[in-house]
LUMBA-538132 format. One record per residue (C-alpha): residue in three letters; x, y, z. Coordinates in steps of 0.1 Angstrom, whole numbers, plus 2048, in hexadecimal, padded with zeros to 3 digits. Layout:
% LUMBA-538132
ALAXYZ;...
END
This chain:
% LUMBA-538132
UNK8AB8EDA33;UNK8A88C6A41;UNK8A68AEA2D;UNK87D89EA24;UNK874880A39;UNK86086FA21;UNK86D858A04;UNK87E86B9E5;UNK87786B9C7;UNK87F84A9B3;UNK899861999;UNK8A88719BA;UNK8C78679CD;UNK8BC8549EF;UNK8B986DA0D;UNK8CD84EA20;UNK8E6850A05;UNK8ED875A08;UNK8EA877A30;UNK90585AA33;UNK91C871A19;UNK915890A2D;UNK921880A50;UNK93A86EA40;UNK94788FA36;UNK941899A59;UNK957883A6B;UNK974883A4E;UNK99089BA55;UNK9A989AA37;UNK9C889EA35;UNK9D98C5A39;UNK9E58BEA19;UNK9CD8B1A08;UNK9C08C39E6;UNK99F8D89ED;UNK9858CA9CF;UNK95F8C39CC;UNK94D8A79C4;UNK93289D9B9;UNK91C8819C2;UNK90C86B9AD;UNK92C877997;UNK916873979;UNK8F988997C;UNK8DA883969;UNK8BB89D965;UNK8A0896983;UNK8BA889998;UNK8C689A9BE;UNK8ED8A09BD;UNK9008A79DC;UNK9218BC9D8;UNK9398AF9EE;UNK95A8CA9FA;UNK9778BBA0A;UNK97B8D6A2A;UNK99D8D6A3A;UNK9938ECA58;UNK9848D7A75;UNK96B8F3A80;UNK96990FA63;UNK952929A6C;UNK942925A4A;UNK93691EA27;UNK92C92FA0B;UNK92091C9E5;UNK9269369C7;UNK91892B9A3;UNK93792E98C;UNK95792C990;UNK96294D9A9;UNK95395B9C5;UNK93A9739C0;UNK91D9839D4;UNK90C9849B4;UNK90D95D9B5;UNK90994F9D3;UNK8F09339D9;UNK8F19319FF;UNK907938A1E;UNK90A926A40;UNK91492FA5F;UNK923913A73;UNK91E920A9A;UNK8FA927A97;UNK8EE913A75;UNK8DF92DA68;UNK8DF92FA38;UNK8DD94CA26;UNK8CE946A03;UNK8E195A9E8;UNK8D096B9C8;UNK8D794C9B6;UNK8C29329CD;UNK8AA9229BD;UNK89A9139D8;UNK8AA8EB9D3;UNK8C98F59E1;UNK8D28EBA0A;UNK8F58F3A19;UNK8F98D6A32;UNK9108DFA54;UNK92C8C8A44;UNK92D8E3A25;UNK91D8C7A0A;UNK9058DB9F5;UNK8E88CA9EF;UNK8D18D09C7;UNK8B18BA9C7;UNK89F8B29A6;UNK8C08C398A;UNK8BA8CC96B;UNK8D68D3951;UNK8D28F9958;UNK8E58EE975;UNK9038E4964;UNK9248F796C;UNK93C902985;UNK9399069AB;UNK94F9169C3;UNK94E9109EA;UNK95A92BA00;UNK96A920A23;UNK96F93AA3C;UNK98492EA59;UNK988937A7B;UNK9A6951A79;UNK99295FA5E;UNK99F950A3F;UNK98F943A1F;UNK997925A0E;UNK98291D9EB;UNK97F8FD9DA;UNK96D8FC9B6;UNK95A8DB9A2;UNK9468D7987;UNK91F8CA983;UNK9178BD961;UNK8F38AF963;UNK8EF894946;UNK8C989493A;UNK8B687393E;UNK8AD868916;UNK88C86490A;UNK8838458F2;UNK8958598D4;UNK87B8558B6;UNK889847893;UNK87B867876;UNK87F860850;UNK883877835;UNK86F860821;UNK85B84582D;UNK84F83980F;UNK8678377F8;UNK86F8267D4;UNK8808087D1;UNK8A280D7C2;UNK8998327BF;UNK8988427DB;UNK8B184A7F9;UNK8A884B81C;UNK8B885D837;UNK8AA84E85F;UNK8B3866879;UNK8B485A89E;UNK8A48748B7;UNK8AB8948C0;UNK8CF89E8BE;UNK8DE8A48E5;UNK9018A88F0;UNK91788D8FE;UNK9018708EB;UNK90B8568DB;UNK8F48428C1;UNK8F381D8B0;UNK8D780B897;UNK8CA7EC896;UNK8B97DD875;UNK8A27BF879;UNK8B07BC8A0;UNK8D37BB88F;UNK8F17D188F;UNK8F07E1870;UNK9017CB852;UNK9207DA842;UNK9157E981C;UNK91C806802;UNK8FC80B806;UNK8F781482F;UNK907832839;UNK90C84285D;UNK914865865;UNK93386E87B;UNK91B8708A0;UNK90A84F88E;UNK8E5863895;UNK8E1861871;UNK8D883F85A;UNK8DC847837;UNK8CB827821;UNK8D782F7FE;UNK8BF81D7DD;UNK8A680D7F5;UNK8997EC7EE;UNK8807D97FF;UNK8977C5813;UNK89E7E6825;UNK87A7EA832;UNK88C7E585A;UNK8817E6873;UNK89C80087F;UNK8A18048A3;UNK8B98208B3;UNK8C68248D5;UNK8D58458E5;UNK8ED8438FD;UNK8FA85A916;UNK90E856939;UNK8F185594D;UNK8D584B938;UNK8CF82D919;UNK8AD82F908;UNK8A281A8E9;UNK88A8288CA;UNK86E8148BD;UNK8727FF8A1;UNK87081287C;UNK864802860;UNK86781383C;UNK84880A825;UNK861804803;UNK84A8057E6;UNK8557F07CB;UNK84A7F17A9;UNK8277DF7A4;UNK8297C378D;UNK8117BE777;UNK7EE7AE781;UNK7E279276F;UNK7BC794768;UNK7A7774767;UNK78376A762;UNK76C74C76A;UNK75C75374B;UNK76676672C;UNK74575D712;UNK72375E728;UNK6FB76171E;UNK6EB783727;UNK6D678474A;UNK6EC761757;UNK70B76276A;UNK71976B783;UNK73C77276E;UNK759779786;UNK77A79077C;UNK798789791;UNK7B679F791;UNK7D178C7A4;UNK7F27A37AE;UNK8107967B9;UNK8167B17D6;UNK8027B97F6;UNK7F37D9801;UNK7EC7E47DB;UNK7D17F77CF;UNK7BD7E77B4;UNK7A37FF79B;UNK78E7EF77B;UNK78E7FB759;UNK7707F673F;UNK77B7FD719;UNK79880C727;UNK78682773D;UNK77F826763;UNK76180D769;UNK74481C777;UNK7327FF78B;UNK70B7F5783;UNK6F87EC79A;UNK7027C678A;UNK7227CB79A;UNK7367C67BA;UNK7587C77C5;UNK7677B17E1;UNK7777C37FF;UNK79B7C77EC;UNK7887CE7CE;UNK79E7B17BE;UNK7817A17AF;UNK7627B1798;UNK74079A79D;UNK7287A277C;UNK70879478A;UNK6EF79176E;UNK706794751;UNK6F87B173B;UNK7017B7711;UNK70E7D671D;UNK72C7C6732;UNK73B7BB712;UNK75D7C970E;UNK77F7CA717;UNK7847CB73F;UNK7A97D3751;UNK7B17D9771;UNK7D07EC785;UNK7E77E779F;UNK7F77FF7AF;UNK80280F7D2;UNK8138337DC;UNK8328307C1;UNK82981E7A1;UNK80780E790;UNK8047F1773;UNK7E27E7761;UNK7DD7C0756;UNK7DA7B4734;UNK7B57B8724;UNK79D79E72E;UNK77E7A0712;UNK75C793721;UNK74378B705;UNK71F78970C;UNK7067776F6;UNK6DF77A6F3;UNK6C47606E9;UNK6B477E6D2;UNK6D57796BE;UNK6CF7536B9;UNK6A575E6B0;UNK6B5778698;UNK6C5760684;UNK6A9745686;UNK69275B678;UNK6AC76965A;UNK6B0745651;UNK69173D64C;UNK68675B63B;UNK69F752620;UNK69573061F;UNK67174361D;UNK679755600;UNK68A73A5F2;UNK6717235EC;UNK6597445DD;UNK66F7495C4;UNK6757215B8;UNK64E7265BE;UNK6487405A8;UNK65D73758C;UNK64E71558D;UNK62F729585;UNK63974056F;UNK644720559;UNK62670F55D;UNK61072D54E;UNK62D731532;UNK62370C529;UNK5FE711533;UNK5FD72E517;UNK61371F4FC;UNK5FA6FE4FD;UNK5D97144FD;UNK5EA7214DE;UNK5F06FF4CA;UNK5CF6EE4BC;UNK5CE6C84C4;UNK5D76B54A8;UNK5C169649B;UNK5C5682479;UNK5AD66E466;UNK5B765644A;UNK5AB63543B;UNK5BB61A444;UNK5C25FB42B;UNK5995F8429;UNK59761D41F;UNK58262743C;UNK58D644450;UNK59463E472;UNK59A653496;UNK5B36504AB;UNK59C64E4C5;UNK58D6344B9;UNK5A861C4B1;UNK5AE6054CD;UNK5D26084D5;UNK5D16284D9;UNK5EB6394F1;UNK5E664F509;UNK5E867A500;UNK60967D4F8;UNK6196A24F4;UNK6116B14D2;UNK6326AD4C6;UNK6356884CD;UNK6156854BE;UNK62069949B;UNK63E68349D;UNK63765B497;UNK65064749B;UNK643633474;UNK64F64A45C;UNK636637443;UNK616645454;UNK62166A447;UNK61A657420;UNK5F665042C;UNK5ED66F437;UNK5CF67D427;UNK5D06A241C;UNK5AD6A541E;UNK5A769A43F;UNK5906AC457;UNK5A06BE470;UNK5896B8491;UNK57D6DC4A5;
END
C-alpha cells in the first residue's frame, strides 16, 4: 500500500516525515552487533495520530518481514507479510486495513486508537533461511477533551455545607491541578485534594469560596484546560428592612409606596398583609424585583400591618411590621355631626327647664290674689296706692307685704276693702 499523495490530516504525522524515516532506514546498515529493537515514531503516540514502527534489520537483503500483534509469532496474529524480491504483502487475520509494511520492514498504522496499544513482534527471514525477531511496544496516549468541573452541590449553605469538585472523567496516566480565582489554590484546613489531585474537597463553604475553579488535565501527549466553575454559596438572608413614603394617608389619595430594601442580591422578595400572603387589588403593583408595593388610590381596606420576605434557595427572613393607617372625611362628618347633636340637645334641655320653671312660677302667681291696702292717712281719708303719687313701680308680692316702715303695719285698717 503507497503512501496518499495528498496532504494528511492535521493530527497525523507528515507523509515527508515518515518517507525520510523509511529511507533513512533504507540506507542504514547497523552494526552485526547491534541489539535488534523497535521503535516507535513519534515515541509518544497520541489517539488520531499515524505512527510508524521502525525495526533495526541487520541482514543487508532479508528475503522478508512479517508484523505479529503481541509479543510472539503467531499465524493467528499477524498483521501483514512482505516479500522483498517481488514486493508483494500479505495481510494477516489481524489487519485492519491502516496498517502498510514498507520494503525497509517499518510498519506503518494511520489514524491509532488506544485499542492499538501493546506489543509487536517483527519477523526477519534471511537469506540462508533464518529468522531473527525483534519485539516493541505501542502505547497510544488519548488526546484530552476540555475536562468539565461537576459538583456534588452547587448550591450550597454557607458554613453548612461541604462540597466535593471533581475534574473530568477519570483516564489513566493523567495528571490534574486547580486553579481558584486564576490562582493556585491557597494552603487551608479547609481545601483538600485527593491522592491523583482529580478531586477538590471545599469543607464549611463560605462565600469567599464561590471560585471560579479552573482544572487542567495533563497527559504525555495532550494538556487541556476546564471552564471556569463558579459555586452559587447561599448565605443566610439578613433581614429586610421595610419602609414607606407614607405611613398615615386619606382614603382615595396617594399613591403610598412600600419599600423592602435587602442587603443581598439575587433574593426573592414576597408581601404579607395582616400576616397572610397579600393578594394584590387591582390598586396594586409591584416593580420588576417586586421590591417595592405601589397602593394607588389608598383604600380603608389597606389598613393593616404589611411585611415583606427575603429569601433565596437556603434560608428566608420577613421585615419588621410596617402599619399603614388610612383615614376618611366621613370620619371627620361623623364626629361634626355627634357634636353638634349634643350641643343640640344641650341647649333643649337648659330650654326646657327654663320652661318648666317659668310655668312653676306662672302657676304659683295665678294662685296668689294681688294685694292692695286702703287706710286714712293723717286727714282720715282713705287713699289708693294707685293713687298716691310716688308710687313705685309693681314690685313682687312679697316686697310689697314687706315695707321697709315698720310703723305703717300700726295704721293698717282691719276693715279695709279688699279690691276684686
Amino acid at each position: 500500500m503507497e503512501p496518499p499523495s495528498g496532504p494528511a490530516s492535521r493530527r497525523h504525522v507528515p507523509w515527508s516525515r515518515l518517507l525520510l524515516a523509511v529511507a533513512l532506514l533504507t540506507f542504514w546498515t547497523p552494526p552485526t552487533t547491534a541489539q535488534l529493537t523497535v521503535e516507535t515514531v513519534p515515541p509518544l503516540a497520541a489517539e488520531g495520530l499515524d505512527v510508524l514502527l521502525l525495526a533495526r534489520i541487520v541482514e543487508k537483503n532479508p528475503l522478508g518481514y512479517a508484523w505479529y500483534r503481541g509479543e510472539r509469532v503467531d499465524n493467528a496474529q499477524l498483521i501483514a507479510s512482505y516479500r522483498v524480491d517481488n514486493n508483494a504483502t500479505t495481510n494477516g487475520s489481524v489487519y485492519s486495513g491502516r496498517e502498510t509494511v514498507y520494503p525497509n520492514g517499518t510498519l506503518l498504522i494511520r489514524n491509532v486508537t488506544q485499542r492499538d496499544t501493546g506489543p509487536y513482534t517483527q519477523l526477519v527471514t534471511k537469506k540462508n533461511l533464518q529468522t531473527e525477531i525483534q519485539t516493541g511496544h505501542l502505547h497510544v496516549h488519548p488526546v484530552l477533551p476540555s475536562p468539565v468541573i461537576t459538583s456534588n452541590n452547587s448550591n450550597p449553605r454557607e458554613h453548612e455545607d461541604t462540597v466535593v469538585l471533581t475534574c473530568g472523567a477519570e483516564t489513566q496516566n493523567t495528571s490534574y491541578m486547580w486553579w481558584i480565582n486564576s490562582q493556585s489554590l491557597p494552603k487551608g484546613m479547609r481545601l483538600e485534594l485527593s491522592k491523583d489531585k482529580r478531586t477538590l474537597t471545599v469543607v464549611a463553604v463560605t462565600r469567599n469560596d464561590t471560585g471560579p475553579y479552573v482544572c487542567e488535565a495533563r497527559n504525555p501527549v495532550s494538556v487541556s484546560r476546564s471552564d471556569p466553575f463558579t459555586l452559587d454559596v447561599l448565605s443566610p438572608v439578613a433581614r429586610p428592612a421595610l419602609q414607606a413614603s407614607n405611613t398615615t394617608v386619606t382614603e382615595r389619595e396617594g399613591p403610598v409606596l412600600l419599600t423592602c430594601l435587602a442587603d443581598e442580591n439575587g433574593v426573592s422578595i414576597h408581601w404579607f398583609f395582616k400576616g397572610q400572603s397579600l393578594l394584590l387589588a387591582e390598586r396594586m403593583t409591584l416593580s420588576s424585583d417586586k421590591s417595592t408595593l405601589t397602593i394607588d388610590p389608598v383604600s380603608r381596606e389597606d389598613t393593616g400591618d404589611y411585611q415583606c420576605e427575603a429569601s433565596n434557595r437556603g434560608s428566608s427572613s420577613r421585615s419588621e411590621t410596617l402599619r399603614l393607617r388610612v383615614t376618611w372625611r366621613e370620619n371627620s362628618r361623623a364626629l361634626g355631626v355627634g357634636a353638634i347633636t349634643g350641643i343640640v340637645i344641650g341647649v333643649l334641655l337648659v330650654l326646657t327647664l327654663l320652661a318648666v320653671l317659668g310655668c312653676f312660677i306662672f302657676l304659683h302667681r295665678g294662685k296668689w290674689p294681688p294685694a292692695s291696702t286702703s287706710g286714712r292717712g293723717p286727714s282720715g281719708s282713705s287713699v289708693s296706692q294707685a293713687s298716691l303719687p310716688d308710687a313705685r313701680p309693681p314690685a313682687p308680692i312679697y316686697q310689697e307685704l314687706v315695707c321697709p316702715n315698720t310703723d305703717v303695719y300700726c295704721h293698717i285698717s282691719h276693715k279695709a276693702d279688699v279690691g276684686p
